[in-house]
N, CA, C and O atoms as CSV, one atom per row, in Angstrom:
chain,resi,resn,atom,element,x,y,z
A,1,UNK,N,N,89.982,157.816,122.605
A,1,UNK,CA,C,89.141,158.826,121.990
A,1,UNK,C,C,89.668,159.157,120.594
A,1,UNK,O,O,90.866,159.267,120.335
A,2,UNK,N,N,88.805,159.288,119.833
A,2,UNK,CA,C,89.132,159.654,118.271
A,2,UNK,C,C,89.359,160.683,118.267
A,2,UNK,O,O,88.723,161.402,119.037
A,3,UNK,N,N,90.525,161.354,117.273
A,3,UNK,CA,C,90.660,162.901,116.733
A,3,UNK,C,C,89.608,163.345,116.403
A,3,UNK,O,O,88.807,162.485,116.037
A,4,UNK,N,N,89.258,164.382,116.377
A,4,UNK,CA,C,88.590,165.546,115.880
A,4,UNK,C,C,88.957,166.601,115.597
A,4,UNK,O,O,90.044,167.084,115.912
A,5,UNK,N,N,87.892,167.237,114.802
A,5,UNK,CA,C,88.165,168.762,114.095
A,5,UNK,C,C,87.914,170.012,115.079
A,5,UNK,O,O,86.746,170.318,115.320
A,6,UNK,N,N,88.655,170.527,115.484
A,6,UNK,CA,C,88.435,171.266,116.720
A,6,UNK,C,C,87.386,172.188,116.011
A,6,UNK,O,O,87.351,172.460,114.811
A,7,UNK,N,N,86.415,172.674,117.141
A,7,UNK,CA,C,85.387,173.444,117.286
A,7,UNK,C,C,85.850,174.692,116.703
A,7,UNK,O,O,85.798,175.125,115.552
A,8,UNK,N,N,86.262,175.106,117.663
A,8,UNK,CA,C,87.071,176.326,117.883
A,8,UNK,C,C,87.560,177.103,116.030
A,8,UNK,O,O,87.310,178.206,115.542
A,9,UNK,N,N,88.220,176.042,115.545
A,9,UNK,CA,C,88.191,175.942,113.908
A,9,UNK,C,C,87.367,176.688,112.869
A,9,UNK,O,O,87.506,177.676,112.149
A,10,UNK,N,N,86.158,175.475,113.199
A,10,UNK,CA,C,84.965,175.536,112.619
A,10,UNK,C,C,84.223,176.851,112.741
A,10,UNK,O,O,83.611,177.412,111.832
A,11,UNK,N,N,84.358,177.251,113.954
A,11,UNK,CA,C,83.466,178.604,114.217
A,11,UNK,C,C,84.210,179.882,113.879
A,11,UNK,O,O,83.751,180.976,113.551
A,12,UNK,N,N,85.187,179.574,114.000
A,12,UNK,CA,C,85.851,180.894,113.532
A,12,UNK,C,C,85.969,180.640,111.493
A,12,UNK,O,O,85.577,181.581,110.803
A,13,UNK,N,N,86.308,179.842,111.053
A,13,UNK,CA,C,85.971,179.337,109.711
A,13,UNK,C,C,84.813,179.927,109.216
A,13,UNK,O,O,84.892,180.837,108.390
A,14,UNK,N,N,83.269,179.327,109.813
A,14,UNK,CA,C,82.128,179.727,109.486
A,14,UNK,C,C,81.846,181.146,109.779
A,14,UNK,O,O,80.825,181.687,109.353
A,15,UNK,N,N,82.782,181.805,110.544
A,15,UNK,CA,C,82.394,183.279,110.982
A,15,UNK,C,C,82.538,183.921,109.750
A,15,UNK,O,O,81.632,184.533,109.185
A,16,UNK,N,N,84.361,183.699,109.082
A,16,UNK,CA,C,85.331,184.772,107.743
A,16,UNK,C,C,84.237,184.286,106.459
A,16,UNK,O,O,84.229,184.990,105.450
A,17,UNK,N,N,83.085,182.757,106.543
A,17,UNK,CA,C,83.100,182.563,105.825
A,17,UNK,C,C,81.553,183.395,105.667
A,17,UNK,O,O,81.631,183.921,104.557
A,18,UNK,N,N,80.454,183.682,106.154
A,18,UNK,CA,C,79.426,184.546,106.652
A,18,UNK,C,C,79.936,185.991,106.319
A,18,UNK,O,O,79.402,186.500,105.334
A,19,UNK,N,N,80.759,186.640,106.890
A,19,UNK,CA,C,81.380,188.012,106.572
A,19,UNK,C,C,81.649,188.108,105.061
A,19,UNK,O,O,80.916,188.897,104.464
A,20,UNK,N,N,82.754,187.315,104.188
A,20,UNK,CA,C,82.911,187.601,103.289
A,20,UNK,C,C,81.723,187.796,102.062
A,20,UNK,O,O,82.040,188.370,101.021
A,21,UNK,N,N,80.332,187.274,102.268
A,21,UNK,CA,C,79.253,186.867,102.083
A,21,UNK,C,C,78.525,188.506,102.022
A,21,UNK,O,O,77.739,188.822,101.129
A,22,UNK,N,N,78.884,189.300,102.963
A,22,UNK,CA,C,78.151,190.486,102.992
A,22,UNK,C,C,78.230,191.449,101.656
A,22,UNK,O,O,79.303,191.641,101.084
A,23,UNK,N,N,76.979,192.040,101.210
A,23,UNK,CA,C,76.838,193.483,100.549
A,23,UNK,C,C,78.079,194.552,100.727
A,23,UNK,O,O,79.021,194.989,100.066
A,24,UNK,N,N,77.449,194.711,102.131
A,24,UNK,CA,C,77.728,196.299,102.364
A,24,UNK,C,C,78.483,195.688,103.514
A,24,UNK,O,O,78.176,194.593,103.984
A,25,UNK,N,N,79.724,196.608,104.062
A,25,UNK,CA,C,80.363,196.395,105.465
A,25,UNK,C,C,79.694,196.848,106.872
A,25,UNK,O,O,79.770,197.951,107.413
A,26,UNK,N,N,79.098,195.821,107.258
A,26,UNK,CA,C,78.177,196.071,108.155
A,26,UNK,C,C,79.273,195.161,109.415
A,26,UNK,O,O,79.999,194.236,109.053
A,27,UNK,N,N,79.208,195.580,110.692
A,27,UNK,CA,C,79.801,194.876,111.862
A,27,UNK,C,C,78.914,193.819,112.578
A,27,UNK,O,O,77.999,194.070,113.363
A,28,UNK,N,N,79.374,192.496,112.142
A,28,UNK,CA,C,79.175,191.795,113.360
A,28,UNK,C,C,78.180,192.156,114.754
A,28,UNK,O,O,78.348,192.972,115.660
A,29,UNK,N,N,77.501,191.543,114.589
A,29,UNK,CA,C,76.546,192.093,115.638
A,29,UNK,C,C,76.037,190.538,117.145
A,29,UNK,O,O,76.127,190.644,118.368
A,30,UNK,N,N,75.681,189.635,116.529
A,30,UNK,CA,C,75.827,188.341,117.032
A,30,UNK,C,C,76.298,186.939,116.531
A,30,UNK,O,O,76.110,186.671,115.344
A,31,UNK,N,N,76.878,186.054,117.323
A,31,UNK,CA,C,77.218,184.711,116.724
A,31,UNK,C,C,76.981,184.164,117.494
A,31,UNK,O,O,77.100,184.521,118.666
A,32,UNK,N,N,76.364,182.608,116.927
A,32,UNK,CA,C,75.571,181.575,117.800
A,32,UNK,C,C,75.791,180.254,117.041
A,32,UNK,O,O,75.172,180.126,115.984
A,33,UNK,N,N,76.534,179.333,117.418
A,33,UNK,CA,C,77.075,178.498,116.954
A,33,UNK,C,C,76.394,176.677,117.675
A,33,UNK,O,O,76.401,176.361,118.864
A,34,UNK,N,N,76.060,176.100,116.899
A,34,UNK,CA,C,75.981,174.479,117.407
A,34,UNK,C,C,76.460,173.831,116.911
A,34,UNK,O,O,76.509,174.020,115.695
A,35,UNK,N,N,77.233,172.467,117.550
A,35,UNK,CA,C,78.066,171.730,117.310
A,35,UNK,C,C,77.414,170.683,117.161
A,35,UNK,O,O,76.747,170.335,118.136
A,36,UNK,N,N,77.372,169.879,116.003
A,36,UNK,CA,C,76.277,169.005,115.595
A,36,UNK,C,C,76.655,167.588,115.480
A,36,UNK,O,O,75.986,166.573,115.671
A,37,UNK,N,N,77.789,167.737,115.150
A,37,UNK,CA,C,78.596,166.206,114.893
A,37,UNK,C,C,80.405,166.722,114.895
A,37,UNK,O,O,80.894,167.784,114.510
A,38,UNK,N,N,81.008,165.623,115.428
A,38,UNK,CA,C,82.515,165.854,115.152
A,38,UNK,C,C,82.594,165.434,113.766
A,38,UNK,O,O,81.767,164.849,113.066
A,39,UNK,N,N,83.696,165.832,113.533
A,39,UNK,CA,C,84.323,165.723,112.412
A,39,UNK,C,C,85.770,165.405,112.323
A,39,UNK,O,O,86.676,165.655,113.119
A,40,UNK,N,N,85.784,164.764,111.118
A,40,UNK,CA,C,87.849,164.439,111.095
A,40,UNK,C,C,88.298,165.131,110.349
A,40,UNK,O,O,87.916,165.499,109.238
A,41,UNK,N,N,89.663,165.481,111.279
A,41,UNK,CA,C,90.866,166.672,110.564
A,41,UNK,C,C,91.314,166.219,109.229
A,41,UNK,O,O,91.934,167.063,108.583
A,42,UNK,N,N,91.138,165.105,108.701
A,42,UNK,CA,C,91.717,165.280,107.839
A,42,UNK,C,C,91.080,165.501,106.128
A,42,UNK,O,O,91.666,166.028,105.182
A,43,UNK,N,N,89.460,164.788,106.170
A,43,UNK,CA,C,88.804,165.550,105.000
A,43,UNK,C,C,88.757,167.239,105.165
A,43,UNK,O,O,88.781,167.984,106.145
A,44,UNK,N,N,88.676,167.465,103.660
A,44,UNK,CA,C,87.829,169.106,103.610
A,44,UNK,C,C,86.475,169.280,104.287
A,44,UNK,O,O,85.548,168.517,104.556
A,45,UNK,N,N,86.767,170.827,104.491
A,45,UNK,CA,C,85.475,170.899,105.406
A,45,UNK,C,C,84.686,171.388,104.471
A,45,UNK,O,O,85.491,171.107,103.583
A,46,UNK,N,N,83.792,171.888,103.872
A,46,UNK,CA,C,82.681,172.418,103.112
A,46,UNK,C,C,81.815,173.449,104.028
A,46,UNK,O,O,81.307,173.083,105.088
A,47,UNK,N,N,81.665,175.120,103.385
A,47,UNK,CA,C,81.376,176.399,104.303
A,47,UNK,C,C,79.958,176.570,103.332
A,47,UNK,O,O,80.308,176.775,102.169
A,48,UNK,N,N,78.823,176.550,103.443
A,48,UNK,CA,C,77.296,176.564,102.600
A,48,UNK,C,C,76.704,178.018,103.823
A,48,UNK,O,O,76.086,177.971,104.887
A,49,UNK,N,N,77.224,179.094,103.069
A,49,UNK,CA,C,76.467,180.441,103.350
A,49,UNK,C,C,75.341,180.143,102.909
A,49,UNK,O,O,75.224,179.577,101.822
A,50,UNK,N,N,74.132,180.522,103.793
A,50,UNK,CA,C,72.655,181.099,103.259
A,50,UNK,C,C,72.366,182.306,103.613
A,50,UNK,O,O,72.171,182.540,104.806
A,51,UNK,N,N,72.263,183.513,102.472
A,51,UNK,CA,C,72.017,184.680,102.948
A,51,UNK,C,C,70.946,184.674,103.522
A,51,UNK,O,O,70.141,184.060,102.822
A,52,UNK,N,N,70.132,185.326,105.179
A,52,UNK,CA,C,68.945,185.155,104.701
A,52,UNK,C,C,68.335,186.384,105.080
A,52,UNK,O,O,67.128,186.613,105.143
A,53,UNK,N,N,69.487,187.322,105.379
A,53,UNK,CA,C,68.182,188.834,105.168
A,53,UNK,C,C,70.091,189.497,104.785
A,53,UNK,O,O,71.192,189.059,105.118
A,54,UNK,N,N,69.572,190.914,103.809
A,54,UNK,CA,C,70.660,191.761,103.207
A,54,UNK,C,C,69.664,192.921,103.379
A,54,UNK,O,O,68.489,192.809,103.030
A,55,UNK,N,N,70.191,194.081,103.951
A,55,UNK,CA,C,69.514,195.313,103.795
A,55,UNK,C,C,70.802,196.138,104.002
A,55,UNK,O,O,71.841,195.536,104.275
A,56,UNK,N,N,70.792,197.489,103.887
A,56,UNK,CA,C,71.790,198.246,104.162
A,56,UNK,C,C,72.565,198.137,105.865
A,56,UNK,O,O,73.755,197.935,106.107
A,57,UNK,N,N,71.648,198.306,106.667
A,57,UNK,CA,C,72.069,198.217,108.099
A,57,UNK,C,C,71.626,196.998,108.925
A,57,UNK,O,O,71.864,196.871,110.126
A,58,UNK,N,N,70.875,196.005,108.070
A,58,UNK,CA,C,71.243,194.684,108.563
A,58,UNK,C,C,71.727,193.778,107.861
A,58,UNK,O,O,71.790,193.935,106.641
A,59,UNK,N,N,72.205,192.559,108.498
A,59,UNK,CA,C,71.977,190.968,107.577
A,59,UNK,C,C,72.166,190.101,108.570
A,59,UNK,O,O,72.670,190.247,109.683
A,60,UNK,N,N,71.541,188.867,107.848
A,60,UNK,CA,C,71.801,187.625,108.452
A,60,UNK,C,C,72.350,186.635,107.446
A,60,UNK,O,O,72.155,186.545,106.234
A,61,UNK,N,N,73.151,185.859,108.345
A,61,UNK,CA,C,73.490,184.517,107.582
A,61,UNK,C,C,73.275,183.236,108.345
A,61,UNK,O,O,72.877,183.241,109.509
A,62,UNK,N,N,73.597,181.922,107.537
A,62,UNK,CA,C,73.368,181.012,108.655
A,62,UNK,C,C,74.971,179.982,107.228
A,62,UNK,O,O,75.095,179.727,106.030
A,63,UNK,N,N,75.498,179.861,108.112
A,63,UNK,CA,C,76.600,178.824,107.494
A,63,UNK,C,C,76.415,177.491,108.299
A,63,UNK,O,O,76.121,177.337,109.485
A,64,UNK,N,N,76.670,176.582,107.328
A,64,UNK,CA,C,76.849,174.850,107.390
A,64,UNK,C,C,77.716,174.582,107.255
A,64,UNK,O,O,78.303,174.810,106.197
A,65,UNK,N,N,78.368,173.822,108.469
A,65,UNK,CA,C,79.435,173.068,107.472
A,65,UNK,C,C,79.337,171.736,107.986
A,65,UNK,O,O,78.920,171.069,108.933
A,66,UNK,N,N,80.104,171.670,106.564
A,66,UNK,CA,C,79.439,170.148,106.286
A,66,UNK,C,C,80.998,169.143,105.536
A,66,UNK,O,O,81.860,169.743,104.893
A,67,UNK,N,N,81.051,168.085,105.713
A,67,UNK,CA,C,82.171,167.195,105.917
A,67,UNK,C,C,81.500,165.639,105.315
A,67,UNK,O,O,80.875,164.870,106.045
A,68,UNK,N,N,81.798,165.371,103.769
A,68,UNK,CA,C,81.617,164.402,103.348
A,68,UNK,C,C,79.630,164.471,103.267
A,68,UNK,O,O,79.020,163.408,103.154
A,69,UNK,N,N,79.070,165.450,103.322
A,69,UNK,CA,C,77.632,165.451,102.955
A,69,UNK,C,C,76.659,164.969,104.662
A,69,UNK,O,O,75.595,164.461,105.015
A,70,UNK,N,N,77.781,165.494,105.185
A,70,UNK,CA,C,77.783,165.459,106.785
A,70,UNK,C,C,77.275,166.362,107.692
A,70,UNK,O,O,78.234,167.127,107.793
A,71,UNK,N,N,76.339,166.836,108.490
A,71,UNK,CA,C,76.303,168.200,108.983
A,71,UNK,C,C,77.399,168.094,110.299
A,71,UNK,O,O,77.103,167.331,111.219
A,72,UNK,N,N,78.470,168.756,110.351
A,72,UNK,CA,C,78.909,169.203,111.405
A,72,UNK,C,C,78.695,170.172,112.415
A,72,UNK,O,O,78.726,169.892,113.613
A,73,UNK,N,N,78.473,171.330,111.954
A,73,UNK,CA,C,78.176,172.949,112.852
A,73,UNK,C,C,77.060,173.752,112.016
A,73,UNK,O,O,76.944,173.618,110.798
A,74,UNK,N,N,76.641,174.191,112.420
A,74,UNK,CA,C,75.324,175.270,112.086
A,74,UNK,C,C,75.657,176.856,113.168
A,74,UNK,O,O,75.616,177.087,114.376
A,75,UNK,N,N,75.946,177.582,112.053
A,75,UNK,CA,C,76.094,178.962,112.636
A,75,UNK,C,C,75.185,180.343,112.094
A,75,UNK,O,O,74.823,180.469,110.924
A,76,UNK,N,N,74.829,181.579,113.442
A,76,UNK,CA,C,74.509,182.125,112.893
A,76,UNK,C,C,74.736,183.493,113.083
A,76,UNK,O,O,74.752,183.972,114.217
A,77,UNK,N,N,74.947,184.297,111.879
A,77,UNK,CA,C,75.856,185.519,112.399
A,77,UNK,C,C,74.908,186.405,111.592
A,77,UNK,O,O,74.387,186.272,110.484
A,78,UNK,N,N,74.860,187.445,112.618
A,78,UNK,CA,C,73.826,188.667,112.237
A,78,UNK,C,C,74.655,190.199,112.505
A,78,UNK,O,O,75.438,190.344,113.444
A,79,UNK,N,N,74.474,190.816,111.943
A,79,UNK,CA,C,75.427,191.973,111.296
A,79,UNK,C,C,74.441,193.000,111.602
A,79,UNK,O,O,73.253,192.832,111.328
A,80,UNK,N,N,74.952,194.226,112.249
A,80,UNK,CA,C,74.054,195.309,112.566
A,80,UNK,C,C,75.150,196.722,112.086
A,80,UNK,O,O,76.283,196.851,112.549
A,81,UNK,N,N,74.653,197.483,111.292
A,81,UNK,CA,C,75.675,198.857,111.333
A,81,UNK,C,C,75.069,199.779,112.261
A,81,UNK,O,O,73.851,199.613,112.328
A,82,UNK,N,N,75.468,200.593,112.915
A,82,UNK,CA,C,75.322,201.928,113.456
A,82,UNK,C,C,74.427,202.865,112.583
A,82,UNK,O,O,74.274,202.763,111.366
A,83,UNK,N,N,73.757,203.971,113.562
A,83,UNK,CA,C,73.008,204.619,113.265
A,83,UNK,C,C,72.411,205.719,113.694
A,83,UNK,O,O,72.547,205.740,114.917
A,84,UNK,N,N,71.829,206.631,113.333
A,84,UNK,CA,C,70.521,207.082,114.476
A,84,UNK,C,C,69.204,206.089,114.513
A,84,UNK,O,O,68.981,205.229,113.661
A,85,UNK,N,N,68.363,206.371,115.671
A,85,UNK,CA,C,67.494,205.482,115.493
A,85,UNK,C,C,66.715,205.800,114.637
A,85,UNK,O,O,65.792,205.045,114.330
């Protein structure tokens, strides 16, 4: 079996890399991750944030990463702050 880039990596990678991405400090609300292709440990990995909603008490993102113009993982992390309703 060939090496690979552990998962585990990648998703936590694409998580700091989605967060740092935010406006406003909003918490983590869901993450949903697919594993699309392995990848090897030893190229760079490449983190492609797409914001795709920013409001005060929400957001979404969706991060790629991607390895030599490769899709590896597709993630998606949605951010909810607290409130009244």
């Amino acid at each position: 079996n060939p090496v690979r880039t552990f998962g585990g990596q990648m998703m936590a990678q694409a998580f700091v890399a989605a967060g740092r991405s935010l406006k406003h400090q909003t918490p983590p609300s869901a993450l949903s991750v697919h594993f699309i292709s392995g990848g090897n440990p030893e190229p760079d990995l490449e983190f492609h944030v797409v914001r795709l909603r920013d409001e005060r008490r929400f957001a979404n993102r969706r991060v790629d990463v991607m390895q030599k113009g490769q899709l590896l993982t597709t993630a998606m992390v949605s951010y909810l702050a607290g409130g009244k309703g």
